[in-house]
N, C-alpha and C positions, 0 to 999 in steps of 0.2 A: 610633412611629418619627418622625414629624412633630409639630413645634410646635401645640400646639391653636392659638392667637390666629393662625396661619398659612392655616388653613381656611379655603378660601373656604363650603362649602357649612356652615351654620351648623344645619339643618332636621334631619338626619339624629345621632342620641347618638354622641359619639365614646366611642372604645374604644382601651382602651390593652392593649398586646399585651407581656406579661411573658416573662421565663427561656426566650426565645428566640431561635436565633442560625440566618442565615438566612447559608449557603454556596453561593457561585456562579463562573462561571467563565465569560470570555472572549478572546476573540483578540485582539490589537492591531487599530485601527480603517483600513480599507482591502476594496477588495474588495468593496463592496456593506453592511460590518459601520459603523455609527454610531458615534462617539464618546460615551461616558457622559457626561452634565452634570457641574458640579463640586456642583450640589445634590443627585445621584443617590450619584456617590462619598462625599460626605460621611459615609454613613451606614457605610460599610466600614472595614476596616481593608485593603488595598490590598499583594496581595505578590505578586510577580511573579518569573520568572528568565531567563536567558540559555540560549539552546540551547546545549547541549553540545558541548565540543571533539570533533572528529574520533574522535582517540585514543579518548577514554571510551566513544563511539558505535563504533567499530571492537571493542574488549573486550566491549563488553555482546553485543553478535550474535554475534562471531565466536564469544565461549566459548557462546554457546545453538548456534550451529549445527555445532559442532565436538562438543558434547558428544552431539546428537542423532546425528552419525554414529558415533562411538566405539560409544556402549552399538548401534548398529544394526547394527555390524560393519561398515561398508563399505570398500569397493576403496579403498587408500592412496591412488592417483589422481586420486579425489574428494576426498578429506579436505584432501590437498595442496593442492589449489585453492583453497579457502576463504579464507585471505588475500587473491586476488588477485581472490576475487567481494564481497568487502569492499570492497577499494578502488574498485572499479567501480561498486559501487551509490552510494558516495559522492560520486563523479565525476559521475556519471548525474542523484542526487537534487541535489548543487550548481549544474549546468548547468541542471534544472528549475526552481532557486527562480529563477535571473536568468534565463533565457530563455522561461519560459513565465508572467508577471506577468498578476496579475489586472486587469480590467478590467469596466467596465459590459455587456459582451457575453459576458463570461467572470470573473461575480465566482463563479465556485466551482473556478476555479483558486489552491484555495489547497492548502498541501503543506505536511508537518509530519514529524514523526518515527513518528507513528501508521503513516503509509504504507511507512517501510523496515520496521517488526514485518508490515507484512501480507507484505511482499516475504519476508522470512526464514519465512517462519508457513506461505507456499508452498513455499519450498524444502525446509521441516523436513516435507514432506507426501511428499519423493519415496521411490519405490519401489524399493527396491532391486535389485531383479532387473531392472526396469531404468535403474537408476543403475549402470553400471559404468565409466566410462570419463568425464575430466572436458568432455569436450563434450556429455555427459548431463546433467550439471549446466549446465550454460551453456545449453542451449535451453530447458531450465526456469527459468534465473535470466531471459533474454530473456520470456518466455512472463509470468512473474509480474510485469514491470517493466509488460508492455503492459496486464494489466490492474489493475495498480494506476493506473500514470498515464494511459496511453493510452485508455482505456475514459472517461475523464473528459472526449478532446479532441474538440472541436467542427467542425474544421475539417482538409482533408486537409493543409495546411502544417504544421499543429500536430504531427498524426502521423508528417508525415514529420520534421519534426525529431527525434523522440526514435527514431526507428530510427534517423537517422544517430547521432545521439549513443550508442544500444546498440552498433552496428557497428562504430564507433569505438574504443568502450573494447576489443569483442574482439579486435579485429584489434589493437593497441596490445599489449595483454593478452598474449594467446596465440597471434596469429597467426594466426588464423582468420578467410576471407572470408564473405561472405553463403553464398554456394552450400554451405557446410561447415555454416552452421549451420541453414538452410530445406532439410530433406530433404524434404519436401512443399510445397504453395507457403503453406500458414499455420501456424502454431505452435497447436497447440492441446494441454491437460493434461485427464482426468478423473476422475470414483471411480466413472463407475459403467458404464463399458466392457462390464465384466462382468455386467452389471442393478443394476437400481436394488433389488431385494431381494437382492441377495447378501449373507450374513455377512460377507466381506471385501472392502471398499471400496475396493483400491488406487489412488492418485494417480497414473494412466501417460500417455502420451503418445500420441495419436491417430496413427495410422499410417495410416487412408483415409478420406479427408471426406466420398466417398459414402454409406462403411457407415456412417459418423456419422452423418450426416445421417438415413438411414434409421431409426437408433437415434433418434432427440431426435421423428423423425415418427411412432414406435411409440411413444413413453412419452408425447408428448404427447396421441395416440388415448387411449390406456388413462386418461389423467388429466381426458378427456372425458368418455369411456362413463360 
């Protein structure tokens, strides 16, 4: 891969490495990420792309999350929504790239398109029985937003900007205030409500933080003993 007459160390047999193609992959340089040398890239052949328009990114989830409720049979009400929790996660995840920018204190805030598949990857997790009605869906799409982004953020200003920006889009959206959509005072989703050895693992929504709490202080005992 290197010029021999380039080596400095001369002691050691050089070896030349044949019918091999060596594939790699990284981020634009920001963030805490280096810039490649031009004596590093030389050795590449160098292809890169543009993130994708809105549009493209709206069709790719929406047909994944539309089709997951179809074959699940869900409430038309839900289904309906789905357009308008597209545009919100759009809204949400473009407000995050400009307002939440990496920094030396915060170089792992960085955001890509991996994070709206985890957001969708949540949703396509809900439970039908209790998904019935589209603000079932939206304390799930809030719930999935906070820990894809939120779980990431460092500081309490960090977190409160991207609840205002969730609360925002719903109230915008659908006309929904806080107090419509926090029927407990935190959001939380789980699969194993039921036990953690159940055959059926539903993805449902915690309804009391005590008995939770109880629950996570029992399976953590048992994950001791």
């Amino acid at each position: 891969m290197c010029i021999r007459d380039s080596l400095k160390e001369k002691k050691k047999p050089f070896r030349i490495i044949e019918d091999m193609i060596i594939l790699s992959a990284m981020g634009p340089p920001g963030g805490g990420r280096q810039p490649l040398t031009q004596r590093m890239q030389r050795h590449f052949n160098i292809v890169s792309y543009t993130f994708q328009q809105d549009e493209i990114v709206s069709h790719i989830f929406s047909t994944i999350l539309s089709s997951f409720m179809n074959y699940g049979k869900y409430p038309q009400p839900v289904k309906d929504c789905i357009p308008k929790i597209m545009q919100m996660t759009l809204n949400v995840y473009g407000s995050v790239l400009k307002q939440l920018l990496p920094m030396p204190s915060k170089s792992h805030y960085t955001f890509n398109l991996r994070d709206i598949s985890k957001i969708f990857l949540g949703l396509c997790s809900a439970y039908i029985k209790t998904t019935n009605e589209d603000i079932d869906l939206i304390r799930l799409w809030v719930h999935e937003n906070k820990r894809v982004f939120g779980d990431r953020l460092i500081s309490s200003e960090d977190r409160e900007l991207l609840e205002n920006l969730l609360m925002t889009e719903i109230k915008t959206t659908f006309g929904y205030g806080r107090e419509k959509i926090y029927f407990i005072e935190r959001l939380l989703y789980s699969d194993f409500l039921q036990g953690i050895d159940s055959d059926t693992r539903h993805y449902m929504p915690v309804t009391d933080l005590k008995d939770f709490q109880k629950l996570l202080e029992q399976l953590l005992d048992d994950y001791n003993s």
